[in-house]
NUKOL-963369 format. One record per residue (C-alpha): x, y, z; residue in three letters. Coordinates in pm, 1 decimal, padded with zeros to 6 digits. Example, Ala and Ser with C-alpha at 12.3 -4.5 7.8 and 13.67 -1.06 7.14 Angstrom:
! residues 2
         x         y         z  doke
   01230.0  -00450.0   00780.0   ALA
   01367.0  -00106.0   00714.0   SER
This chain:
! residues 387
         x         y         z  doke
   02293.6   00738.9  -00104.9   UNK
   01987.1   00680.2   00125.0   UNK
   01645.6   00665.7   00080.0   UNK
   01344.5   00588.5   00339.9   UNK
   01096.1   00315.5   00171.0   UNK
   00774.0   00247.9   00394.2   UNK
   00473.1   00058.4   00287.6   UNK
   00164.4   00112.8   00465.5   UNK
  -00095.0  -00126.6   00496.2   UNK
  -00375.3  -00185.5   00700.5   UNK
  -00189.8  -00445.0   00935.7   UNK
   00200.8  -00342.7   00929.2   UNK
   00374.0  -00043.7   00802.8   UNK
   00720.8  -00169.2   00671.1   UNK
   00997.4   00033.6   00602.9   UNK
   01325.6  -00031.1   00492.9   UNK
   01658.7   00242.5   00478.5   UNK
   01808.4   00159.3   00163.4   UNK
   02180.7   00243.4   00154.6   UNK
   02320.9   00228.7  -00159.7   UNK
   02722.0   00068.6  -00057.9   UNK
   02526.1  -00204.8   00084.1   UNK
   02396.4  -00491.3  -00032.5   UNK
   02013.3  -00488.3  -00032.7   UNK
   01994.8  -00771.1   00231.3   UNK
   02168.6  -00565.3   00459.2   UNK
   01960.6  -00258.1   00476.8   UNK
   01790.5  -00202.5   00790.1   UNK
   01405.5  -00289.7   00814.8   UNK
   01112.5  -00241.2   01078.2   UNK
   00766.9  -00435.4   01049.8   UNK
   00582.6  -00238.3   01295.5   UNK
   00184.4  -00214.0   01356.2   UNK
   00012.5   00034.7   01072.9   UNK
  -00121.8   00353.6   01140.5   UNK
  -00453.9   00209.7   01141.3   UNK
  -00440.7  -00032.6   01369.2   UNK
  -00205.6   00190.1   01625.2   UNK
  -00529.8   00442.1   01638.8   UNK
  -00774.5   00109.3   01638.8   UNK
  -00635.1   00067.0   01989.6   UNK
  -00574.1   00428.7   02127.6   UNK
  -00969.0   00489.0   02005.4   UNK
  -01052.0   00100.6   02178.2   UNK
  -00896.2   00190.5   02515.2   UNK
  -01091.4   00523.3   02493.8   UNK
  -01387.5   00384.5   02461.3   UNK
  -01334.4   00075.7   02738.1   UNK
  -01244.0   00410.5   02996.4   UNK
  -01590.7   00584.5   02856.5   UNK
  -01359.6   00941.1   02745.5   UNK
  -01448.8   01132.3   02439.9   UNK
  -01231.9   01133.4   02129.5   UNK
  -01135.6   01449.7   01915.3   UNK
  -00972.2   01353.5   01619.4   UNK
  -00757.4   01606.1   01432.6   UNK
  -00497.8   01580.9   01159.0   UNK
  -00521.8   01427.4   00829.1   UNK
  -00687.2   01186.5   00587.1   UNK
  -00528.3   00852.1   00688.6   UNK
  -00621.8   00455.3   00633.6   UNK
  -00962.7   00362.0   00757.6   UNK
  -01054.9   00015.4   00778.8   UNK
  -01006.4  -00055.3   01162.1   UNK
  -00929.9   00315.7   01290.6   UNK
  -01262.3   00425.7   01130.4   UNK
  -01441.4   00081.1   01260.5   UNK
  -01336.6   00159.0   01616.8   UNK
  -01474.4   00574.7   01559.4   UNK
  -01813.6   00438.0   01456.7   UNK
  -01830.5   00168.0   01780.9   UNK
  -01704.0   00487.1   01991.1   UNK
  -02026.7   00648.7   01837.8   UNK
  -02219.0   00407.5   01851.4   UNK
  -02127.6   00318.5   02273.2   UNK
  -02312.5   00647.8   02298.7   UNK
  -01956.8   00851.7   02341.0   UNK
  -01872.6   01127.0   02207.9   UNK
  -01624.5   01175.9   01936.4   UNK
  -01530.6   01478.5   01760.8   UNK
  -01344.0   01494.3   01390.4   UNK
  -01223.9   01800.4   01212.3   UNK
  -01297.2   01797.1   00874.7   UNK
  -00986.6   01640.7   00714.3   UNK
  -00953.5   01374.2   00965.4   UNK
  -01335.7   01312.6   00935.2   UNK
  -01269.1   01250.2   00529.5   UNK
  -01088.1   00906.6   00720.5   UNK
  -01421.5   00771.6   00782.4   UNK
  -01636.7   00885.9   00423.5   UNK
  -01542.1   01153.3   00187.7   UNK
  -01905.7   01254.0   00243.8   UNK
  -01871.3   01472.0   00555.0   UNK
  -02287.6   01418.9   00569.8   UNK
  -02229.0   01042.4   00583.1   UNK
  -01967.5   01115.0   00881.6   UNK
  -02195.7   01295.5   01029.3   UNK
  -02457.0   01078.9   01035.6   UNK
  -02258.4   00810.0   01183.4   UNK
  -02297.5   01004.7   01530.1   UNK
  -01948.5   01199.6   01467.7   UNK
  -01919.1   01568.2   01491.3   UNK
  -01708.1   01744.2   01246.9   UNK
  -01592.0   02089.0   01459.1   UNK
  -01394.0   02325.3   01315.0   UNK
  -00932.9   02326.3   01406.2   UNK
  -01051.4   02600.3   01655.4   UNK
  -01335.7   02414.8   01815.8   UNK
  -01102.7   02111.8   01842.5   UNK
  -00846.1   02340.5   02046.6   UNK
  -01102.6   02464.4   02258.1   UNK
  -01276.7   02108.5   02324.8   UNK
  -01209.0   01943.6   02683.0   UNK
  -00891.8   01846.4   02809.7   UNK
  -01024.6   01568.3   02943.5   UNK
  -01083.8   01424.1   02599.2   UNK
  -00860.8   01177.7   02451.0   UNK
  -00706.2   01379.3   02137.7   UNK
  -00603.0   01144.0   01843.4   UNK
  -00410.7   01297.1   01527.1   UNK
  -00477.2   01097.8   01248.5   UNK
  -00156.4   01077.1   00976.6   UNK
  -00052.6   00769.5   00813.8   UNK
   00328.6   00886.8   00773.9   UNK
   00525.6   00980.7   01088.1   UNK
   00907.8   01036.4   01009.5   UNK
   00939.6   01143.0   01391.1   UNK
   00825.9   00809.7   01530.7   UNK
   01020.9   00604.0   01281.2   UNK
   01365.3   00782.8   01336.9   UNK
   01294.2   00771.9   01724.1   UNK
   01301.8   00391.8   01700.7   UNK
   01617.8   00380.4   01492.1   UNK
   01772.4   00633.7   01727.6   UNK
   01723.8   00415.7   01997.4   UNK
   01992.1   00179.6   01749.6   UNK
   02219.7   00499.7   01709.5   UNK
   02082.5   00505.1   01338.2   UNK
   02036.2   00868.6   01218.9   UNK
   01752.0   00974.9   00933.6   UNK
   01913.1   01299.1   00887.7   UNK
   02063.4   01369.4   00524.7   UNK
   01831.6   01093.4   00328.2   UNK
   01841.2   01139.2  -00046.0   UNK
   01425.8   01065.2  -00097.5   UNK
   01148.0   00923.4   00108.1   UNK
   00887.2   00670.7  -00083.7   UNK
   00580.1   00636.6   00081.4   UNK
   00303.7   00365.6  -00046.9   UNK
  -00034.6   00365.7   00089.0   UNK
  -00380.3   00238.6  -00073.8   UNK
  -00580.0   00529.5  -00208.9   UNK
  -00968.4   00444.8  -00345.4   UNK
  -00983.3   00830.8  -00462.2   UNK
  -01204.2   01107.8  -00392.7   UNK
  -01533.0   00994.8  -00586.4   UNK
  -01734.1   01278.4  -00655.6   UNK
  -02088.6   01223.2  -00443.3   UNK
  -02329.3   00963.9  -00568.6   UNK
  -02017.5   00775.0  -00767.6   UNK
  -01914.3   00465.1  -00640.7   UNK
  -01546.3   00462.9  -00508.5   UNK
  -01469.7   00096.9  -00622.3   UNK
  -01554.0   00223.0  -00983.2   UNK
  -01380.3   00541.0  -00947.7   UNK
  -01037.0   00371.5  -00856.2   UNK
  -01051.1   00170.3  -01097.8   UNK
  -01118.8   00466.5  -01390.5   UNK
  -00812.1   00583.0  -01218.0   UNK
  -00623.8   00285.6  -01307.6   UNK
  -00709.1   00252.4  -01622.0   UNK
  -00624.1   00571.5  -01708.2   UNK
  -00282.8   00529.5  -01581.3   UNK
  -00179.6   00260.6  -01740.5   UNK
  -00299.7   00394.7  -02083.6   UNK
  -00083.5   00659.0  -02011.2   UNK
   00229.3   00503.8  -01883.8   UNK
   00195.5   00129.7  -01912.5   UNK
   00408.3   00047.4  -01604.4   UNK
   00366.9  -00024.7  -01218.4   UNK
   00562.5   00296.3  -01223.4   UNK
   00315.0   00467.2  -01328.4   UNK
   00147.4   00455.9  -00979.2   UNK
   00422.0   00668.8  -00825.2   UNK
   00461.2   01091.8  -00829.2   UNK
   00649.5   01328.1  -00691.7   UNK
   00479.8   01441.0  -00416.6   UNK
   00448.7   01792.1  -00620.0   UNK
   00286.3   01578.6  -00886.1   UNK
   00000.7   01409.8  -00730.4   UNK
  -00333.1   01401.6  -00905.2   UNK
  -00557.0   01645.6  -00754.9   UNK
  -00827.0   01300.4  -00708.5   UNK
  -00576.0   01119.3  -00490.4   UNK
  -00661.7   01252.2  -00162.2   UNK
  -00519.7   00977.1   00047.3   UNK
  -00170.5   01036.4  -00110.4   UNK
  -00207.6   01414.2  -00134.0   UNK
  -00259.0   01386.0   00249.9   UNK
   00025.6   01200.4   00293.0   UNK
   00274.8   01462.1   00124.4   UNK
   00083.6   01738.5   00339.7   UNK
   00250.5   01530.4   00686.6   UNK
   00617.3   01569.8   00519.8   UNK
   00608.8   01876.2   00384.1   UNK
   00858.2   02041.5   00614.0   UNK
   01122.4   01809.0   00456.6   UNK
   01405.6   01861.8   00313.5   UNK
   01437.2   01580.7   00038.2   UNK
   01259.0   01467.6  -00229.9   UNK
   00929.7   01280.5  -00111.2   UNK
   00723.2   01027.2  -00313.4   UNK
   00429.8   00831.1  -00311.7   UNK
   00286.2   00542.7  -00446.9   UNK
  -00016.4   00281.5  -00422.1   UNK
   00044.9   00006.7  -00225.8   UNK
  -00045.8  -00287.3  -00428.4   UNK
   00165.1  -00203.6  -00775.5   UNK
   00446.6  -00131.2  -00521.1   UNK
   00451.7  -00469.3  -00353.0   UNK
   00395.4  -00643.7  -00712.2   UNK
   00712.9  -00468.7  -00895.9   UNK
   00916.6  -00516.4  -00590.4   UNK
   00802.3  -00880.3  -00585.4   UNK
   00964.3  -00915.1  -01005.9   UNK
   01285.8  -00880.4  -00801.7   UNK
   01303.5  -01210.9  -00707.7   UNK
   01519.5  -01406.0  -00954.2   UNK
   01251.6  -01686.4  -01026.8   UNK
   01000.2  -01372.5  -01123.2   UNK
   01259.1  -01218.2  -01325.3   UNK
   01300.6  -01481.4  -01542.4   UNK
   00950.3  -01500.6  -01710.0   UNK
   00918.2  -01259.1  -01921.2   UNK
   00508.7  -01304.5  -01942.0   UNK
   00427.7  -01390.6  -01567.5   UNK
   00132.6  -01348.4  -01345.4   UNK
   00171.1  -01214.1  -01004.1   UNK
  -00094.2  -01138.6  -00740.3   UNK
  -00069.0  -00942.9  -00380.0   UNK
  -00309.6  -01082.9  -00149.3   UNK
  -00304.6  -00839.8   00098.6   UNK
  -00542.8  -00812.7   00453.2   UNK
  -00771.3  -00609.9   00274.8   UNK
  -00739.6  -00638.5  -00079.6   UNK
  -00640.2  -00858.5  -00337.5   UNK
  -00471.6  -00740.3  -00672.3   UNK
  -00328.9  -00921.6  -00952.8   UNK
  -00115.6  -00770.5  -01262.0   UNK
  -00044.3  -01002.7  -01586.2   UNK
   00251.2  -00875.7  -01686.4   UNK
   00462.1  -00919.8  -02055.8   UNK
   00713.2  -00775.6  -02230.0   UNK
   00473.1  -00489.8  -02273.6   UNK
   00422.7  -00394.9  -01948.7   UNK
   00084.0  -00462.8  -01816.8   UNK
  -00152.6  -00704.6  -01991.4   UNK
  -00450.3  -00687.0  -01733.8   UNK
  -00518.6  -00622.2  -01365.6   UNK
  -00802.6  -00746.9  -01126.4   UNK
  -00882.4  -00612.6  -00794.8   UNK
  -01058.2  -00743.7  -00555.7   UNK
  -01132.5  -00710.7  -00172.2   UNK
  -00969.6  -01008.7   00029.9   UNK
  -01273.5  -01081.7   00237.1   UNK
  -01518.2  -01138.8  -00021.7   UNK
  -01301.3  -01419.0  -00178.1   UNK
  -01198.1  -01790.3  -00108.4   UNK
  -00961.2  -02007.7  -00281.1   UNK
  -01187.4  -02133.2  -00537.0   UNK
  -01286.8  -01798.9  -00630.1   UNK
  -00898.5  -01653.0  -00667.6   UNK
  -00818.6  -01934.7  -00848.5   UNK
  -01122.7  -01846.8  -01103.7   UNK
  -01016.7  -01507.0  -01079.1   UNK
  -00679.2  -01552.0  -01189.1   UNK
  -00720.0  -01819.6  -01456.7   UNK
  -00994.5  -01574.3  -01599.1   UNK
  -00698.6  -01329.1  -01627.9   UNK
  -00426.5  -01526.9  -01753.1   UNK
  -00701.2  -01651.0  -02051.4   UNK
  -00788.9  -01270.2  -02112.5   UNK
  -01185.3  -01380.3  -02055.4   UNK
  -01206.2  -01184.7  -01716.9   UNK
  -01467.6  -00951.5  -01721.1   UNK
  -01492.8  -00590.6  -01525.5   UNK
  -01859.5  -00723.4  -01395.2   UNK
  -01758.0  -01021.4  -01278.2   UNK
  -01555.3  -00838.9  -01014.6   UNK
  -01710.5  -00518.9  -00932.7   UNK
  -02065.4  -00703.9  -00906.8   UNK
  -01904.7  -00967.5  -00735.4   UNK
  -01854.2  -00646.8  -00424.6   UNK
  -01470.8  -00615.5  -00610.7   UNK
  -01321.1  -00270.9  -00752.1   UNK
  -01272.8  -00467.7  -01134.1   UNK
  -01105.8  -00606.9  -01382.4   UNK
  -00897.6  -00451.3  -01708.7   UNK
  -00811.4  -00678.0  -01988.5   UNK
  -00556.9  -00468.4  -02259.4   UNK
  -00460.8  -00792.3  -02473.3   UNK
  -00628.1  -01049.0  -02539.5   UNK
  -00325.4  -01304.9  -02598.9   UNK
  -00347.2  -01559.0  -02290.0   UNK
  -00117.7  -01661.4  -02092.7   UNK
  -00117.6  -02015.2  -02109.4   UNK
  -00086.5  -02159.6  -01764.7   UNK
   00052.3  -02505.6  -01674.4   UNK
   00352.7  -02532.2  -01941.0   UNK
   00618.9  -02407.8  -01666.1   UNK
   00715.3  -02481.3  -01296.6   UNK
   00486.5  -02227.6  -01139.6   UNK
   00122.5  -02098.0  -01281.8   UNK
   00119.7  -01797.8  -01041.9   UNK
   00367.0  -01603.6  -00837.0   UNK
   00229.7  -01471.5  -00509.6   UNK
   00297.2  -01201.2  -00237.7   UNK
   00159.5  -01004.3   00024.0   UNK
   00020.5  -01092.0   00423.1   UNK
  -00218.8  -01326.7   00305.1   UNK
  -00067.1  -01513.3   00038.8   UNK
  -00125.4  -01839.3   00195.7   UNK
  -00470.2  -01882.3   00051.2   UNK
  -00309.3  -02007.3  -00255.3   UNK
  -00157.2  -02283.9  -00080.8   UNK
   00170.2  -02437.5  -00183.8   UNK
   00175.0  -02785.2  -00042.7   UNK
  -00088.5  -03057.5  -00169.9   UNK
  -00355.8  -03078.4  -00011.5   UNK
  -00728.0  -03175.0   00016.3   UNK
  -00770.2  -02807.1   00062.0   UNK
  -00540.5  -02718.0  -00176.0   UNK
  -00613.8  -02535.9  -00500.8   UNK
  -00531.1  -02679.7  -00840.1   UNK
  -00319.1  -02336.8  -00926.0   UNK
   00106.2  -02356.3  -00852.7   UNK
   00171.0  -02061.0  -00672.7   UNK
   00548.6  -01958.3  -00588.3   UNK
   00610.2  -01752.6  -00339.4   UNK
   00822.8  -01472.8  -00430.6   UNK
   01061.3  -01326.5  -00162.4   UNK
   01290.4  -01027.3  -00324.7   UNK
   01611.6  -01014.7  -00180.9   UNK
   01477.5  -01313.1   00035.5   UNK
   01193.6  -01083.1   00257.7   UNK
   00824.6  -01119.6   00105.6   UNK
   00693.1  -00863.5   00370.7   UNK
   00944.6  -00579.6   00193.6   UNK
   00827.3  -00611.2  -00144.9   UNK
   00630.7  -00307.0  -00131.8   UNK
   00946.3  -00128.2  -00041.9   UNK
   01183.0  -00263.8  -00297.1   UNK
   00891.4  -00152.3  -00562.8   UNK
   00879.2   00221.0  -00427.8   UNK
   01258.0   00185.0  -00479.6   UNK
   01197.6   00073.5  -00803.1   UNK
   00972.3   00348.4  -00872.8   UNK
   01169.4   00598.9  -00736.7   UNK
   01456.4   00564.2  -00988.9   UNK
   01153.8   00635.3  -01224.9   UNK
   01049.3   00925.3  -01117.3   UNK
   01389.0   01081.7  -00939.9   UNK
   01619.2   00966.0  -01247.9   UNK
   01917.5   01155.4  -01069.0   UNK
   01880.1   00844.7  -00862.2   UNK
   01825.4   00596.3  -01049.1   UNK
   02184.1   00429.9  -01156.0   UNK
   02287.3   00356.7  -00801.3   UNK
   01930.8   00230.2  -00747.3   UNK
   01905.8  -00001.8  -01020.8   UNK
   02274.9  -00122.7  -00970.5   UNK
   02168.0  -00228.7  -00592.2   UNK
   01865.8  -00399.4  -00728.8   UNK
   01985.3  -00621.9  -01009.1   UNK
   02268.2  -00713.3  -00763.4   UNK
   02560.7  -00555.2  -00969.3   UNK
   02887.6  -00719.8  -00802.3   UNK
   03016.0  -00382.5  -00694.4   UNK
   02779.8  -00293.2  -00449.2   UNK
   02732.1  -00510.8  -00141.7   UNK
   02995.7  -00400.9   00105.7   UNK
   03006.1  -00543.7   00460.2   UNK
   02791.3  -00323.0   00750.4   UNK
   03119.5  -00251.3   00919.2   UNK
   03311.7  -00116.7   00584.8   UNK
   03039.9   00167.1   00604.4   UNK
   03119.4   00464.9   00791.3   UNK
């Protein structure tokens, strides 16, 4: 059995082809730039050679593709968006609009210049990816699933803040399903809110195996309770400090005891630490993130979790997970932070999660998956032994 795992983020996409004969530190992985930042430069060089843009496609990641639209605008350029890829920049087409962009019709778009520099916006391309692993005579043809995790704030209706409309979204989850499962569908499931991963299952539509999705930030912290130290708590807090934002999940036997979630650049060390000994005491408050610039906090026990009684206070993940330093230091924090690496690759935890979730929500799947993850001796065959 194979499936595809990639986690999107807004610096790498990683993806990893799980094959179930082999161990999971032999499967084959790819950190690559992210969408994002592929059509940060393509809309950069366009704008250094003065050429106007047209972008077409789908919602995708903003962040840096949508900074480098508005400079484009702003250089006095021109740049064109249909009105799905324009949702990449605001979900309020008026709001895109006055940025300096104008949203054109599919037709218009066709019918534009060729001269213009014509950008499809999609944060999933299966072409691209089995391109590169053609190049390695690797073949993507007969997978059993795809899993696809990319961050998703929701389409807030007008006039509703999108940090507090993700996080109604999460709540709401995890009352149903308390589990960082419950953050992954079918892609025939997805809520009709989650625009960002409804637009991803639109770009693999035409396949012809099961496809799911998943947010980014549960995916990374259930693949990161993989690693043996992680396993072994059973009440355990684990943050993903990503390049944009910063989650953290206290997790017990349960499933999830609170969650805070916070934007990366709007924090320091001091502040994380306060952030995450305010969740571990069950005292953190949803104001003190959200009107800190943060999407919020949600506290479902109030038992703490005491902190300094074991080895390790915190167990960390994700890009930027250096700003809970390990080693002492003047700078250092007063938190101990382990740094958990599943199956001994901390950039893949977002990929071992979505194959976590996936033997949630494809069952069919899920005894080979879970036998490859909690490192049952029959799997793990040598490369060369596979045919």
């Amino acid at each position: 059995m194979r499936i595809l795992a990639v986690d999107i983020g807004t610096g790498t996409q990683d993806i990893y082809l799980y094959d179930s004969r082999l161990a999971p530190e032999n499967g084959l992985k790819l950190v690559l730039p992210s969408p994002t930042m592929m059509m940060f430069r393509r809309i950069k060089a366009a704008t250094e050679a003065r050429q106007p843009i047209v972008l077409t496609g789908h919602q995708m990641g903003g962040g840096p593709s949508a900074w480098a639209a508005e400079a484009h605008a702003r250089a006095g350029l021109a740049v064109y968006a249909t009105p799905e890829a324009a949702t990449t920049l605001d979900d309020e087409l008026d709001k895109v609009r006055a940025m300096g962009v104008q949203v054109i019709s599919d037709d218009e778009a066709r019918r534009l210049d060729p001269e213009a520099v014509r950008l499809e916006f999609r944060d999933f391309d299966l072409s691209a990816i089995a391109s590169v692993l053609e190049r390695f005579g690797v073949s993507l043809r007969h997978l059993d699933a795809i899993a696809v995790a990319v961050f998703d704030h929701g389409a807030a209706p007008p006039g509703t803040s999108d940090r507090q409309f993700r996080f109604d979204y999460l709540d709401r989850r995890i009352r149903a399903q308390n589990s960082l499962a419950a953050f992954a569908y079918l892609s025939t499931d997805i809520p009709p809110i989650m625009s960002r991963l409804r637009s991803v299952a639109l770009t693999a539509r035409q396949l012809d195996c099961p496809f799911v999705v998943m947010d980014t930030a549960p995916a990374a912290v259930l693949g990161a309770t993989f690693d043996p130290a992680v396993a072994s708590r059973p009440r355990k807090l684990i943050a993903n400090v990503g390049n944009f934002h910063t989650l953290a999940f206290r997790l017990g036997p349960g499933g999830i005891e609170g969650v805070f979630e916070h934007h990366t650049g709007e924090i320091d060390l001091p502040k994380l630490e306060a952030l995450l000994r305010a969740l571990a005491a069950g005292t953190l408050k949803h104001e003190d993130v959200f009107n800190d610039m943060g999407h919020g906090a949600l506290i479902y026990t109030s038992d703490p979790l005491p902190l300094g009684r074991d080895e390790y206070d915190v167990f960390v993940t994700g890009p930027r997970r250096g700003m809970l330093p390990r080693e002492a230091s003047a700078a250092a924090g007063s938190l101990r932070p382990y740094y958990a690496v599943p199956f001994g690759d901390m950039m893949l935890a977002g990929c071992f999660g979505l194959l976590a979730a996936t033997a949630v929500v494809l069952p069919d799947l899920g005894e080979a998956i879970h036998a490859s993850l909690s490192g049952d001796a029959s799997q793990g065959v040598a490369p060369w032994d596979v045919s």
